[in-house]
Each structure stands twice: as C-alpha cells, then as structure tokens.
N, C-alpha and C positions, 0 to 999 in steps of 0.2 A: 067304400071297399078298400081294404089294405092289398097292397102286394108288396111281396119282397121276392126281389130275383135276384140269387148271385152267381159271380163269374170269376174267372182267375184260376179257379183249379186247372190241372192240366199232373203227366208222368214226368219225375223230377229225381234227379238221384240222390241218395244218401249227403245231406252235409251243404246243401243246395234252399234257394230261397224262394217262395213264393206268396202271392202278394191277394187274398182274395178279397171282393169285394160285394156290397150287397145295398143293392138299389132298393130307396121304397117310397111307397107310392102315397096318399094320405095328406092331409093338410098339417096335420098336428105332429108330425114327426118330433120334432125337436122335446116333446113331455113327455115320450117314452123311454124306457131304459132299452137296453138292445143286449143280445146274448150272440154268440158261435155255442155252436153245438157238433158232436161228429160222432158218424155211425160205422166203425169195422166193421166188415162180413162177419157174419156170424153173432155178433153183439150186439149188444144195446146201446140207445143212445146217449152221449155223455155229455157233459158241461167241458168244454173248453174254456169261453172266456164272457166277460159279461161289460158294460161300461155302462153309466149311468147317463140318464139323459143328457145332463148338460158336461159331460165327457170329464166330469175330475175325479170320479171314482172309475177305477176296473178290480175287475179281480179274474183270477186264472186259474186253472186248474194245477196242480201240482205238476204236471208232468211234462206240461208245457211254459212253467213259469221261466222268465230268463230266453225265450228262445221266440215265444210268438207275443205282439204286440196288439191288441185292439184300440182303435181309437175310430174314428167317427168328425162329420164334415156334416153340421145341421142346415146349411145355408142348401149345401147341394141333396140333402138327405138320403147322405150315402156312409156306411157301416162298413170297416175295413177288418181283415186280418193281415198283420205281416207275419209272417213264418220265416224263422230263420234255423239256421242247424238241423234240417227236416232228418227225421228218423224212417226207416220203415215202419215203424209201430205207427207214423202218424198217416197211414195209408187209411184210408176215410173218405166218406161221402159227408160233407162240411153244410151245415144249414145256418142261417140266419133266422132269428127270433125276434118279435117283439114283444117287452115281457112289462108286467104291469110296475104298481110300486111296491118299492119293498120294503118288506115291515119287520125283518128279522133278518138275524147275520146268515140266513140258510137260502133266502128269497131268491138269492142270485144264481142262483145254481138250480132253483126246483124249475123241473121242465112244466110243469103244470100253471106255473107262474106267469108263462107266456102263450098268449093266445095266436098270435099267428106267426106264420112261418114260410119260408121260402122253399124250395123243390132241389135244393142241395145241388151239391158243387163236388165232382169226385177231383179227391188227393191219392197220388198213385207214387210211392215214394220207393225208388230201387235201390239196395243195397251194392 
C-alpha cells in the first residue's frame, strides 16, 4: 500500500516563501517519477510540477516556472516544493502524486498518469 502525506502548507502573504513537503510510504520509492499538483476553489485540478524518478529531470508549469522548485530526497523518500515569490493566484490546495513512466513529452503533466495521491496540503496566499 502506497501513502503519500503532505505538510508545509500554511496562510502566507504576497511575495513570501514556503516550503511543502510529501512523505511516502512503499519500498520502491526511488523507480517512480513524482508530480505537485494544485486545486483553486472553483477549479480544476492542474500540473504544477513534476521530477523524474532519479531527480535530473523536472518540468513546471508555466506559471510557476522561475519561482517554485521541486526536487526530491530518495534515501528519506520524501517530495519537496519550494515556493518562492507566492502570488495570490497560487492560493490552492497542493497534492502530491505518484505517477508512472513516461512515454511522451505530455506524460508529465497528464493527471491520469499517476495512480496515487496524497489528501492535499492548503496554500492560502494574501495579497
């Protein structure tokens, strides 16, 4: 059985950094790729950020590129976001994924790609 739990969200003002993180559970950690994902009220859920199993690929969504960092720690098998420059638009309930291999430049962003998930982490960002 997989788990993933993340923590680190918390209300932060405009311009302000924070640092989320995402525990998981599983022997095999280190042969899966690992995704951020984030839900606004009202919206659907999106692709944030994605790094590959062995951490030397990521990729990011445009809106966050230059500003949030993912990277990853296979020994402790633990999935990070750092958020820097937080906006109010990045006001969100923040999930971690783990998502399988990918097979096309599109893999890393499809949320179907990834089979399990963690119970989100709210980001509350004041202007």
């Amino acid at each position: 059985q997989v788990q993933l739990v993340e923590s680190g969200g918390g209300l932060v003002q405009a311009g302000d950094s924070l640092r989320l993180s995402c525990a998981a559970s599983g022997r095999t950690f280190s042969n899966y790729n690992m995704g951020w994902f984030r839900q606004a009220p009202g919206k659907g859920r999106e692709f944030v950020a994605a790094i590959s199993a062995s951490g030397v690929s990521t990729y990011y969504a445009d809106s966050v590129k230059g500003r949030f960092t993912v990277s990853r720690d296979n020994a402790k098998k633990m999935v990070y976001l750092q958020m820097n420059s937080l906006k109010p638009e990045d006001t969100a309930v923040y999930y971690c994924a783990r998502g399988g291999p990918w097979y096309s430049g599109s893999d890393h962003y499809d949320q179907g790609k990834y089979d399990y998930w963690g119970q989100g982490t709210q980001v509350t960002v004041s202007s």
